[in-house]
C-alpha positions as CSV (number, residue, x, y, z in Angstrom):
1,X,-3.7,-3.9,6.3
2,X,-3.5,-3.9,10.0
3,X,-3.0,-7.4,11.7
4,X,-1.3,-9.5,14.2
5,X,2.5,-9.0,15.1
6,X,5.0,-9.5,18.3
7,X,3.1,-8.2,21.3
8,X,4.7,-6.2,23.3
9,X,4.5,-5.9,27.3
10,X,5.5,-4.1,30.4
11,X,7.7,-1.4,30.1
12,X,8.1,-1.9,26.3
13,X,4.6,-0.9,25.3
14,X,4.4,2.0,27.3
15,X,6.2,3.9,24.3
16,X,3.5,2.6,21.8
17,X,0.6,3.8,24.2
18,X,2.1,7.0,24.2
19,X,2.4,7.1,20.4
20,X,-0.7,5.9,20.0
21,X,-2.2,8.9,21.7
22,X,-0.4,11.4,19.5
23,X,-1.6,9.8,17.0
24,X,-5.2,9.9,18.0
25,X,-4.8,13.4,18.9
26,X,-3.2,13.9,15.0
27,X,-6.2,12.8,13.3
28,X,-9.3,13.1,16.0
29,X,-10.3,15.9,13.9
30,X,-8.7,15.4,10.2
31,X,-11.8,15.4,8.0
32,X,-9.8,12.6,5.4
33,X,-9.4,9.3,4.1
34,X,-6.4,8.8,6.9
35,X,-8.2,10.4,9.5
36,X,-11.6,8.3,9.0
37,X,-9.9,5.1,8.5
38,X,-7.1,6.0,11.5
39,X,-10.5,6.4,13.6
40,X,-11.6,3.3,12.5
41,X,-8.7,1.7,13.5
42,X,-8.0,3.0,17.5
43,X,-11.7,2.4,18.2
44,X,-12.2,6.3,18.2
45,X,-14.5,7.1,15.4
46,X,-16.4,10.4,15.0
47,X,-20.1,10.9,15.2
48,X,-19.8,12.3,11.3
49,X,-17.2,9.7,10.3
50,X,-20.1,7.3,8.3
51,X,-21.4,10.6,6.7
52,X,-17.7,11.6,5.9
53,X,-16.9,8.3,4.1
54,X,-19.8,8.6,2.0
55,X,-18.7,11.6,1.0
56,X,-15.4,10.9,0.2
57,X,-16.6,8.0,-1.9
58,X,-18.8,10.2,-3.7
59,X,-16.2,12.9,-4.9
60,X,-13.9,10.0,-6.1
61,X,-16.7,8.8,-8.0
62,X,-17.5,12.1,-9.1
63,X,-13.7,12.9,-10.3
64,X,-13.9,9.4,-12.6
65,X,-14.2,9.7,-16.7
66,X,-16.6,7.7,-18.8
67,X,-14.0,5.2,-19.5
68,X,-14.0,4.8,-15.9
69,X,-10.3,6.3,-15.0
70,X,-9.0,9.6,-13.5
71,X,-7.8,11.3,-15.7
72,X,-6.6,8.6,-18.0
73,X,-4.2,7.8,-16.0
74,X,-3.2,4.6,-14.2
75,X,-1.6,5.4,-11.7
76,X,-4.3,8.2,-10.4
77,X,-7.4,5.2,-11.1
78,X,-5.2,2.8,-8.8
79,X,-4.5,5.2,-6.1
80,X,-8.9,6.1,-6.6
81,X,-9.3,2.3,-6.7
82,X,-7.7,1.7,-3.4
83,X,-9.1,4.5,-1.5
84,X,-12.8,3.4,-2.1
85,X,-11.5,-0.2,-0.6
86,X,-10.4,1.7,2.4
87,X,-13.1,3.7,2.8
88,X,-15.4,0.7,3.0
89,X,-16.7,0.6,-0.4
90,X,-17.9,-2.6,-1.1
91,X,-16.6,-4.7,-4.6
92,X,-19.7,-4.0,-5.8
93,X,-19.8,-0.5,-5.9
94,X,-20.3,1.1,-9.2
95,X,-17.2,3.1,-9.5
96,X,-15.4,0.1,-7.7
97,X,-16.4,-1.9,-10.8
98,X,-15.7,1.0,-13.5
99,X,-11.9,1.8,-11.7
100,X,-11.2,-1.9,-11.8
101,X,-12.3,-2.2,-15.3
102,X,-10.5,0.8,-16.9
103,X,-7.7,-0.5,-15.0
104,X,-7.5,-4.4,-16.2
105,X,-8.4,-2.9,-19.7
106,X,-4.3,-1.7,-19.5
107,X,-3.1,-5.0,-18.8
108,X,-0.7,-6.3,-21.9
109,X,-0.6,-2.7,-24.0
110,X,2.2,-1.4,-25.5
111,X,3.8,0.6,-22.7
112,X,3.9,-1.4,-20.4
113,X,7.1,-2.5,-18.6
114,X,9.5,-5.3,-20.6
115,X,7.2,-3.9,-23.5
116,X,8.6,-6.8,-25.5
117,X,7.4,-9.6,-23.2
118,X,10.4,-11.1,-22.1
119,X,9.1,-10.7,-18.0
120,X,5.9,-12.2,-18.6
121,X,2.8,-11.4,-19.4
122,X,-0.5,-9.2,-17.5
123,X,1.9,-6.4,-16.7
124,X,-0.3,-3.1,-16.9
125,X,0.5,0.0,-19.0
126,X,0.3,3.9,-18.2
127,X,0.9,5.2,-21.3
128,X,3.2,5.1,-23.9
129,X,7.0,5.5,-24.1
130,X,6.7,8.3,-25.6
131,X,5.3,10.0,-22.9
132,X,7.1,9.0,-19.3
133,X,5.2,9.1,-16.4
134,X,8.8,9.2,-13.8
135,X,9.3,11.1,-11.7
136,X,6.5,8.8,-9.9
137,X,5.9,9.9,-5.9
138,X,4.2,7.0,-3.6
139,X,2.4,8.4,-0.4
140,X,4.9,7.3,1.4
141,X,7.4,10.1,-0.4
142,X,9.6,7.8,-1.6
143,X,9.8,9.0,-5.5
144,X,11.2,6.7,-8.7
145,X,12.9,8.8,-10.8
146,X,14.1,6.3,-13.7
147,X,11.0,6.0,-16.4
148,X,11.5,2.3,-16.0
149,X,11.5,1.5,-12.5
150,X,8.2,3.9,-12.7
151,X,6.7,2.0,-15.5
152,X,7.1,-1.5,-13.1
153,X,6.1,-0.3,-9.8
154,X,2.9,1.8,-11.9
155,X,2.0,-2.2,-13.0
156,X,2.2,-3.1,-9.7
157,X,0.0,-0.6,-8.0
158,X,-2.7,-1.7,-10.1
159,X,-2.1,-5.3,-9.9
160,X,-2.8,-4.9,-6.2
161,X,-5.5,-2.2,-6.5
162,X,-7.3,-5.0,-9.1
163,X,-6.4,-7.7,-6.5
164,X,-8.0,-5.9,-3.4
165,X,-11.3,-5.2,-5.7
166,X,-11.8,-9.5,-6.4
167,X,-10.4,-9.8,-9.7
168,X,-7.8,-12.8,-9.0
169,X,-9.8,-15.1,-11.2
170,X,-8.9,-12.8,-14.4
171,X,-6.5,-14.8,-16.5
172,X,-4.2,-11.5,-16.9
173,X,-4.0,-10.8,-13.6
174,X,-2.7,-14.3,-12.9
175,X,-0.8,-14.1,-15.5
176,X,1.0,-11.0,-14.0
177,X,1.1,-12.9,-11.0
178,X,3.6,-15.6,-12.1
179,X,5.4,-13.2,-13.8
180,X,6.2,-11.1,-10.7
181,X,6.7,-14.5,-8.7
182,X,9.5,-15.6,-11.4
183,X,11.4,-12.2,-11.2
184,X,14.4,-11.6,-9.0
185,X,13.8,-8.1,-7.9
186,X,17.5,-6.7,-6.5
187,X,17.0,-3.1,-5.6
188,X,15.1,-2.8,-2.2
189,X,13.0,-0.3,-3.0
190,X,11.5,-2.4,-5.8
191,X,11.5,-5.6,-4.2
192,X,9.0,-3.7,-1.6
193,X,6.5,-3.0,-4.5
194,X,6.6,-6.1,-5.4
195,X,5.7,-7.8,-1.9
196,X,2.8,-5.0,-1.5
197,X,1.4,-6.6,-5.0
198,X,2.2,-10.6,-4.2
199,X,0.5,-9.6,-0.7
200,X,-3.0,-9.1,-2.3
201,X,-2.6,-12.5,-3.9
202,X,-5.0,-15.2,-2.8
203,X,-4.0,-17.9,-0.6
204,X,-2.4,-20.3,-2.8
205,X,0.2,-17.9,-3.3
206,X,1.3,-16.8,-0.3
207,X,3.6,-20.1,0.9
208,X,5.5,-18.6,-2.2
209,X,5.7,-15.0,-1.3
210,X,7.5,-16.5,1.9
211,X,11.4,-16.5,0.0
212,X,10.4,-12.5,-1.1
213,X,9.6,-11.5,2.9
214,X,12.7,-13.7,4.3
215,X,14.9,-11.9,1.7
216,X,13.6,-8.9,3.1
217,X,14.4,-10.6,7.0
218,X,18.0,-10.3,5.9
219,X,18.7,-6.9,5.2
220,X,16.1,-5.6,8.0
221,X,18.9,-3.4,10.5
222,X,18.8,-4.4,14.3
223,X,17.3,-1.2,14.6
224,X,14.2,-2.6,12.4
225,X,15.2,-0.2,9.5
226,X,16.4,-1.4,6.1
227,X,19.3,0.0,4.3
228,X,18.4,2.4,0.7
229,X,14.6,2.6,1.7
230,X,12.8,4.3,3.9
231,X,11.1,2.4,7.2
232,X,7.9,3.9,6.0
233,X,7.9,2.9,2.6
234,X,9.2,-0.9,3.7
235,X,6.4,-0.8,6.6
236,X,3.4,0.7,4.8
237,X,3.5,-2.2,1.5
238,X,4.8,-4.8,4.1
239,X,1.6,-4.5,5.8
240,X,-0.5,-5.7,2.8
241,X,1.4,-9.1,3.1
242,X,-0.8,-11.5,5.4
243,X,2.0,-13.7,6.8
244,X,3.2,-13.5,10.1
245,X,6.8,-13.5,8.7
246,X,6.0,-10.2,7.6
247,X,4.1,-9.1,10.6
248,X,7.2,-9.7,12.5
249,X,9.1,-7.5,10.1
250,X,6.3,-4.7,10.6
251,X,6.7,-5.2,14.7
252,X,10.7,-5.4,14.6
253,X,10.5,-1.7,13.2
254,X,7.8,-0.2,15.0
255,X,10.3,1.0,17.8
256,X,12.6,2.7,15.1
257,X,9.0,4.3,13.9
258,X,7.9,5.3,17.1
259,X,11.1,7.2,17.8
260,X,10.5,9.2,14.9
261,X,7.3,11.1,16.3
262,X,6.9,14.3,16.4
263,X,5.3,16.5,19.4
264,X,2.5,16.9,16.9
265,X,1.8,13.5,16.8
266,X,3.1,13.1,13.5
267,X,6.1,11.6,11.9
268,X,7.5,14.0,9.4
269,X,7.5,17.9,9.5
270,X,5.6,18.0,6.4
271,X,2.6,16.2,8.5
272,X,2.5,13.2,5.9
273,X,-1.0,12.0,6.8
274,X,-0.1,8.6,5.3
275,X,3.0,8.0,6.9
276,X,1.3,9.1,10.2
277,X,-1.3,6.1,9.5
278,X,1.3,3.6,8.2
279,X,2.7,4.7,12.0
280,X,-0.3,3.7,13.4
281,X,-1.0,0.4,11.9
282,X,3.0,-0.7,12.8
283,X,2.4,0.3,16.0
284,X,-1.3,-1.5,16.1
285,X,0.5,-4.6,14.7
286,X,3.7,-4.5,17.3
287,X,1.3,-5.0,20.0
288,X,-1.4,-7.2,19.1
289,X,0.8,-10.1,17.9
290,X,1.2,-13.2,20.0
């Protein structure tokens, strides 16, 4: 989510007004979840933008099952379960409710990661181990190949999807909650997951996320990069985190982000529409921060 960071003045933002306007050019015609919400966010929306977010919430609902997933699948129903949120779907939207309950229906089932309880408890399952769901690709390309590591982050895209739809008050999801807080998360790439989750957390949490985010402080580059992840997998689940810690973190790398542009506007060859609007809401956040 797009929020306050380090401002920056003078000669230093004039790099971030000029990739903010390859951005804008990237998506002023994108008919998309990124492009509407990446509208939304520079102040730039279309005339057909309201019409095109009803739409897009439409064939999401559309593409859910009876038992109120995508395909059965966990992963999918988070992913669908986010993108309503984004589009401006209110908590109370019908398939809003019927993502969010297929998915809490998955919390503590066999398949689910440290099947035998010794993590903790709430931790959501896609399936069982019978049937692996690795390798597992985020938006932001970075891809878990180990049937493990796929099972844990697969929990924790649904905590936060469940979190983000009002759900904090469910004795599971706290229960997951804890769990996550007790764990001492080493590989980078993980521990990222993990903050994106804890971020969604209500406020009593977050003085306890702060240890998680100034672990992450430590290994953050001079450059703003991190070492074994990529910036845009770090950036886009730091931003969920409501701290101004991790707003700084966010701001640090949005010169390293900005370098990576594209004359398209873009920040990848491939045209990665969600690393493009992760781009834009580091770059939003480096210069509205005080």
């Amino acid at each position: 989510m797009p929020v306050d960071a380090p401002s920056v003045s003078g000669d230093a933002a004039r790099p971030f007004a000029v990739a903010l306007d390859g951005v804008a050019d990237f998506f002023a015609t994108r008919e998309t979840l990124h492009g509407v919400v990446a509208r939304r966010l520079l102040g730039r929306p279309s005339p057909q933008d309201r019409d095109l977010a009803d739409h897009l919430i439409r064939e999401r609902r559309r593409r859910t099952r009876l038992d109120g997933s995508i395909g059965g699948a966990l992963v999918p129903t988070a992913q669908a379960l986010w993108e309503l949120l984004e589009l401006g779907a209110d908590r109370e939207h019908a398939a809003v409710v019927r993502l969010a309950g297929f998915l809490t229906m998955q919390q503590d089932r066999p398949g689910r990661w440290s099947d035998d309880g010794a993590a903790g408890d709430g931790f959501f399952s896609p399936g069982p181990l019978t049937a692996p769901i690795a390798p597992l690709a985020l938006p932001s390309g970075t891809v878990f190949t180990r049937d493990d590591d796929a099972r844990f982050v697969a929990s924790c895209l649904a905590l936060r999807a469940v979190l983000r739809a009002g759900h904090e008050d469910r004795r599971p999801v706290a229960a997951h909650l804890e769990s996550l807080l007790r764990l001492r998360v080493l590989e980078p790439h993980l521990g990222f997951v993990v903050l994106a989750a804890l971020g969604m957390a209500p406020p009593k949490y977050w003085v306890r996320i702060d240890a998680l985010v100034a672990e992450a402080a430590r290994h953050q580059r001079a450059d703003g990069s991190w070492p074994d992840v990529t910036v845009f997998h770090a950036v886009d689940l730091l931003l969920t985190v409501p701290t101004r810690a991790a707003r700084v973190l966010v701001a640090k790398a949005a010169p390293c982000i900005a370098a990576q542009q594209l004359p398209t506007g873009a920040f990848d060859p491939r045209e990665n529409e969600a690393n493009t609007l992760t781009a834009l809401r580091a770059l939003l956040t480096a210069q509205t921060t005080h």
